[in-house]
C-alpha positions, 0 to 999 in steps of 0.5 A: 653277841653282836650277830646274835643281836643282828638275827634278834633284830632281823626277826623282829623287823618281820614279827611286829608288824605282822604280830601288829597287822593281826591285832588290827585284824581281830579288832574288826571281828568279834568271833576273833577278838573274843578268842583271848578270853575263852574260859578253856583251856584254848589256845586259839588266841596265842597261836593266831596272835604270836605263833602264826607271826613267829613261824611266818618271820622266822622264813620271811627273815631269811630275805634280808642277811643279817649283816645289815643289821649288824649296827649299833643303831640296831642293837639299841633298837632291838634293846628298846623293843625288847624292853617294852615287851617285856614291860607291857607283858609284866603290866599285863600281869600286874593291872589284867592279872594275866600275861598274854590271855585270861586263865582258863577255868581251874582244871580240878573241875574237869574232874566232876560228873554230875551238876546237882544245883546252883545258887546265885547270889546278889547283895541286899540293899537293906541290911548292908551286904546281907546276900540274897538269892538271884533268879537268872534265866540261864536259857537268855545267854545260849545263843550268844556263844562268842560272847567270852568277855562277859565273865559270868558266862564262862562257866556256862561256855565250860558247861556246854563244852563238856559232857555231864549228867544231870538226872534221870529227868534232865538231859539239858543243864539249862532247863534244870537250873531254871527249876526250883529242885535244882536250886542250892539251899542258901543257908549252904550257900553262905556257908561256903561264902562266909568259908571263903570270905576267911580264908581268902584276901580280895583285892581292896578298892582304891580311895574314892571307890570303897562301897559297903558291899564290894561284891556284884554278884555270887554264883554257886554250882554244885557238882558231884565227881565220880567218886561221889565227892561234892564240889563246887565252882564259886565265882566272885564279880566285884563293883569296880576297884579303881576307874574301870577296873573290876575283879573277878574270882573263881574257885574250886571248893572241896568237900570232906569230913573236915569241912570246906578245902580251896583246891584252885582259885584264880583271879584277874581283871575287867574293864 
């Protein structure tokens, strides 16, 4: 145990501070910084992060033998620093909603074929709550394309990234959108929203931050598989929760003759 103590301890002198230089590093470039919270599957942001600092101390220990930190000083350190990354991953999970980056897109909506319309969604200021409809230019968010931390863009970034027909007519998602054809009815639309508001808990606001209407805005997208079945990606932004702390939901909604299904669902956390 003792030796096991002293190679934990050994790799850990090599990994912090290379796994704390690189931190450092991506904080200097925003194309870097924005890798933890790409909306796909990436895992450019673990590896960079955690992979490169652990392969690079598992060689670079090897130049200091283990024995030299086969001490009780060491052990106790190598408890402490184990300690504190096993609670700041914990942490992470409670107050972000993630352990080391945000959850991709749920994969069930790698399933569709065709994006049929959307609508997005903005609470009314009179009557209380009431949804309404959202014009949004979806040309305006093209061209910055390393910009992963605004949540609502995520589902364009999945969008870009994957091939999907529209119709005979458009070749470009953004352009249709932008069309009033493309639009989802809204009666359908707070259909869904009433659907999911019933069967699904959101997280409650802490005192001092309730607001009549908890949500910021609503986004509805349309799709059809390859079976001809429909389904729809709904995201949620909500006002803040608490200080700075603010919410956001994705879910993947299924159609059939039974009415609406919630296949996947994912939430987490924003500043």
């Amino acid at each position: 145990m003792k030796k096991i103590f002293a190679q934990i301890s050994r790799y850990l002198l090599f990994f912090i501070p290379l796994h704390s230089l690189l931190l450092l590093t991506t904080s200097f470039s925003e194309e870097l910084y924005n890798l933890q919270y790409h909306p796909t599957d990436s895992l450019d942001w673990v590896i960079l992060i955690y992979l490169v600092p652990a392969i690079a101390a598992a060689f670079l220990m090897r130049l200091i033998p283990y024995t030299y930190f086969d001490t009780t000083k060491h052990r106790i350190i190598t408890v402490v620093y184990l300690s504190i990354g096993i609670m700041i991953l914990f942490w992470s999970q409670s107050h972000w909603g993630y352990f080391l980056s945000r959850p991709s897109i749920p994969n069930s909506i790698k399933k569709v074929k065709r994006l049929v319309s959307e609508l997005s969604l903005e609470p009314n200021i009179f009557p209380a709550c009431n949804l309404k409809s959202k014009d949004r230019d979806w040309q305006l968010t093209s061209s910055k394309r390393f910009d992963y931390d605004t949540t609502q863009d995520r589902i364009e970034y999945f969008l870009d990234n994957i091939s999907i027909s529209l119709n005979q007519e458009e070749t470009n998602w953004r352009k249709a959108l932008n069309k009033t054809s493309f639009r989802l009815n809204i009666s359908k639309g707070i259909k869904i929203h009433d659907f999911i508001q019933k069967n699904y808990t959101f997280e409650k606001p802490e005192a001092g931050y309730n607001r009549v209407c908890p949500f910021s805005a609503v986004d509805i997208f349309e799709f059809i598989d390859f079976d001809g079945n429909k389904i729809y990606y709904v995201s949620y932004s909500t006002n803040q929760l608490s200080n700075d702390h603010y919410a956001y939901y994705e879910f993947i909604i299924y159609k059939n003759e039974n009415g609406y299904q919630i296949k996947q669902s994912n939430r987490f956390f924003t500043m």
